[in-house]
N, C-alpha and C positions, 0 to 999 in steps of 0.2 A: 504494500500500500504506500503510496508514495504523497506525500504533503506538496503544498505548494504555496507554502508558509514563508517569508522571507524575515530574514532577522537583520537587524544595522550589524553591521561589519567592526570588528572590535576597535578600526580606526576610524569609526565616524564618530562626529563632535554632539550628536542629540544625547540630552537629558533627560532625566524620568521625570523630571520637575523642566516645566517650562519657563523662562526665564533666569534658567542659570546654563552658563557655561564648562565644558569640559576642560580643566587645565591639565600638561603635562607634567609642569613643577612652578613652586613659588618663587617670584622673583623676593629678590631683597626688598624688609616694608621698612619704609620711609619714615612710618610714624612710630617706630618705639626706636629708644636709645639700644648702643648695640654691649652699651656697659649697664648693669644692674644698677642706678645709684641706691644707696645702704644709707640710713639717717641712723644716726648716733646719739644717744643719749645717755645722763648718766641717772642712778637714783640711787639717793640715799635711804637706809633706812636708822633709824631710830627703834633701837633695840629696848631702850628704857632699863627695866630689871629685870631682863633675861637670864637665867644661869649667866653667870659671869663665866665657867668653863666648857659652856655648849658651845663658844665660838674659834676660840683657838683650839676643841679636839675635833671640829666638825672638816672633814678634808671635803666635801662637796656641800652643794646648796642648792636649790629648786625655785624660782619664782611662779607661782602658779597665779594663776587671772590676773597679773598685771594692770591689764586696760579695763578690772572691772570694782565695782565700789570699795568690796573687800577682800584684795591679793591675799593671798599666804605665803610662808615662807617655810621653806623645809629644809631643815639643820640635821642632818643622821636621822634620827627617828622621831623627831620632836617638829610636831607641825605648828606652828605660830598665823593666826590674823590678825592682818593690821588694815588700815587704813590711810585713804590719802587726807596728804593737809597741804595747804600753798604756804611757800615762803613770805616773809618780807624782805626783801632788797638782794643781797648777794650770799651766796655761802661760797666758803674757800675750804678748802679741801687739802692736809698736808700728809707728806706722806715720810713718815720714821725714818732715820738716815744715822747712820753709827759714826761717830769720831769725830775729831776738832772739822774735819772738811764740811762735816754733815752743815753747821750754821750759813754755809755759801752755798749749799747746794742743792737746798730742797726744791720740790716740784709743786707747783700751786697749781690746783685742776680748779677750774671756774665754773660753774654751775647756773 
């Protein structure tokens, strides 16, 4: 029994959706960068009266919900919630430095 059925040829350009085009590869788009830009930010927290020795034995840390009312933080097995607060004006940030050199040579992070 023989059909007389005709199919498009696997190099014809028709779509199952009318209105759109067959492509054989994407050109280069114009509209996104071809580098990720990555925003930087920093954040403090305020520990208050935390174990004073959950922080220097804790070798890893967790930010969980960051961007929502109440983040948590997670020190080894002890999960903490906090809360955001807005500053006033500036904080400076310094960071420990051993020996008579350390008084010239600290690093101020600006916030």
């Amino acid at each position: 029994m023989s059909s007389s059925a005709s199919f498009p040829s696997s190099t014809s350009t028709t779509t199952l959706c009318p209105g759109y085009k067959h492509v054989e590869e994407f050109g280069p788009d114009e509209e996104y960068e071809e580098e990720e830009q990555v925003d930087e930010f920093y954040v403090t927290l305020d520990l208050g009266a935390a174990e004073p020795m959950l922080i220097p034995s804790s070798s890893t840390y967790r930010l969980i919900g960051l961007d929502t009312p109440t983040p948590f933080l997670q020190l080894s097995g002890t999960i903490l919630q906090g809360r955001h607060e807005s500053l006033l004006g500036s904080e400076l940030l310094f960071t420990e430095a051993k020996g008579m050199q350390a008084l010239s040579t600290r690093q101020v992070l600006s916030n």
